[in-house]
C-alpha positions in Angstrom: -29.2 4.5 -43.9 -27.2 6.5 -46.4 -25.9 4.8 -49.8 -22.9 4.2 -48.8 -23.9 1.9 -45.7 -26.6 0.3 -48.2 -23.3 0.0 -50.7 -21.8 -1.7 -47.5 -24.6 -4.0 -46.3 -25.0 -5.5 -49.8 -21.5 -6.1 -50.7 -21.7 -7.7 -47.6 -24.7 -9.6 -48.4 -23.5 -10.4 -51.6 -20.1 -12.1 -49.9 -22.4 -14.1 -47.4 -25.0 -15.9 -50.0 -23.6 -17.9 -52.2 -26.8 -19.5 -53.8 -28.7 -18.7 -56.4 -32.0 -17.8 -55.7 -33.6 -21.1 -57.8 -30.4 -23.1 -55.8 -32.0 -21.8 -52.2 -35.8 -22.3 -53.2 -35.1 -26.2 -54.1 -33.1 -26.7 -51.2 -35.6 -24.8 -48.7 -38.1 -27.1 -50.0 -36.3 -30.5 -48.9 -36.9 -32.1 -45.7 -33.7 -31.9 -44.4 -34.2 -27.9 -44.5 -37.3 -27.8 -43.0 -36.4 -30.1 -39.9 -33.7 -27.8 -38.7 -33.7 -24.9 -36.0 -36.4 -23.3 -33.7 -39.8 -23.6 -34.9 -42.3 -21.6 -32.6 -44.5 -20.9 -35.3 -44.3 -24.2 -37.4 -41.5 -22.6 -39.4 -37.7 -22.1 -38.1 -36.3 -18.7 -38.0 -33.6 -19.8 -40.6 -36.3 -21.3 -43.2 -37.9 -18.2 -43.3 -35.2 -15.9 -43.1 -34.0 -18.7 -46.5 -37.5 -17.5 -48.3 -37.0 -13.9 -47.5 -33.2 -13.8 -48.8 -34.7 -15.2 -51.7 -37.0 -12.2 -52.2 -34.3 -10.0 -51.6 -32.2 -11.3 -54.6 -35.0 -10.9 -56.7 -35.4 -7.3 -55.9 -33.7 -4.8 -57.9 -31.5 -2.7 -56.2 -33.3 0.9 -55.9 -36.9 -0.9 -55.1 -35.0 -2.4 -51.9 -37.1 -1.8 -49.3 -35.4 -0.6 -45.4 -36.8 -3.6 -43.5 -34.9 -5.6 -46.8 -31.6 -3.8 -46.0 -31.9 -4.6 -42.0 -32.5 -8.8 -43.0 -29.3 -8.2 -45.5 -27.8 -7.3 -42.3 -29.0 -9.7 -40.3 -28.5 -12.4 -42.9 -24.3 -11.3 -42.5 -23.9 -11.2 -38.6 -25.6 -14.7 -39.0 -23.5 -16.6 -41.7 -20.4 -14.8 -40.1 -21.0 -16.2 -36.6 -21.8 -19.9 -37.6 -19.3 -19.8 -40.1 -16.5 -19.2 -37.5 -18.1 -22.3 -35.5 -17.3 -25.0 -38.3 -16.8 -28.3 -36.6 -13.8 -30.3 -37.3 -14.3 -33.0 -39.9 -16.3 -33.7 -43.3 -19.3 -30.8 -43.1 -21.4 -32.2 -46.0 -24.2 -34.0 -44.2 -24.0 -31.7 -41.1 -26.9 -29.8 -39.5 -24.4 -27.0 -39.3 -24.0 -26.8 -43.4 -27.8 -27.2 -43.4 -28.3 -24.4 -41.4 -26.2 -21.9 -43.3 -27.5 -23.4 -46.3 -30.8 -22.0 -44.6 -29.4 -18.8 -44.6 -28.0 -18.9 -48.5 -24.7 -20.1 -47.6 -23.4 -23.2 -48.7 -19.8 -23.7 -47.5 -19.2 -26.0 -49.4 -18.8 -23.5 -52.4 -16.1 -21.6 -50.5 
C-alpha cells in the first residue's frame, strides 16, 4: 500500500469512528457490548475488532503497522454497510447502535 492509499484508508477511518479511544474502552466493557454478535471463540467479532480499533488510535501514524491498515479498512466497509441498514424509529437502545458502537461508531454523534 502506497501513502496515498494509507492517506485514503485513514481519512476513511477517521470518518467512520467517532469515539474516543477512552469513550470505546468504557463502552466495550459494559454488558450490553459484550452480549452482542457472533461469539465462536467466547468473544464476538465486533468486540474485538472494538479493542483492536482502540489500539489503532493509540498508534502514531508512521508505527502503523500493514495488518493495522487492512482492520482500518475493514473497520470502514463495516460501519458503512450497517450504517445504510438503520431501522426506522428511535436507535438509542437498539442492538444495531450497539453494534456500531462495537465498531467505534456511535450514530448517535452524527
Amino acid at each position: 500500500m502506497d501513502d496515498d492509499e494509507k492517506d485514503k484508508v485513514r481519512s476513511g477511518f477517521q470518518d467512520a469512528v467517532n469515539m474516543a479511544p477512552k469513550e470505546l474502552e468504557e463502552w466495550l466493557d459494559t454488558e450490553k457490548s459484550k452480549s452482542l454478535g457472533d461469539a465462536d471463540s467466547g468473544e464476538s467479532t465486533g468486540h474485538r475488532s472494538g479493542r483492536r480499533i482502540v489500539e489503532i488510535k493509540r498508534t502514531n501514524k508512521d508505527d502503523l503497522t500493514d495488518s493495522q491498515y487492512e482492520h482500518m479498512q475493514k473497520v470502514v466497509g463495516y460501519v458503512n454497510r450497517h450504517k445504510a441498514q438503520r431501522p426506522d424509529g428511535d436507535i438509542e437502545e437498539t442492538d444495531w447502535r450497539y453494534s456500531l458502537m462495537n465498531w467505534g461508531h456511535d450514530p448517535l454523534k452524527e
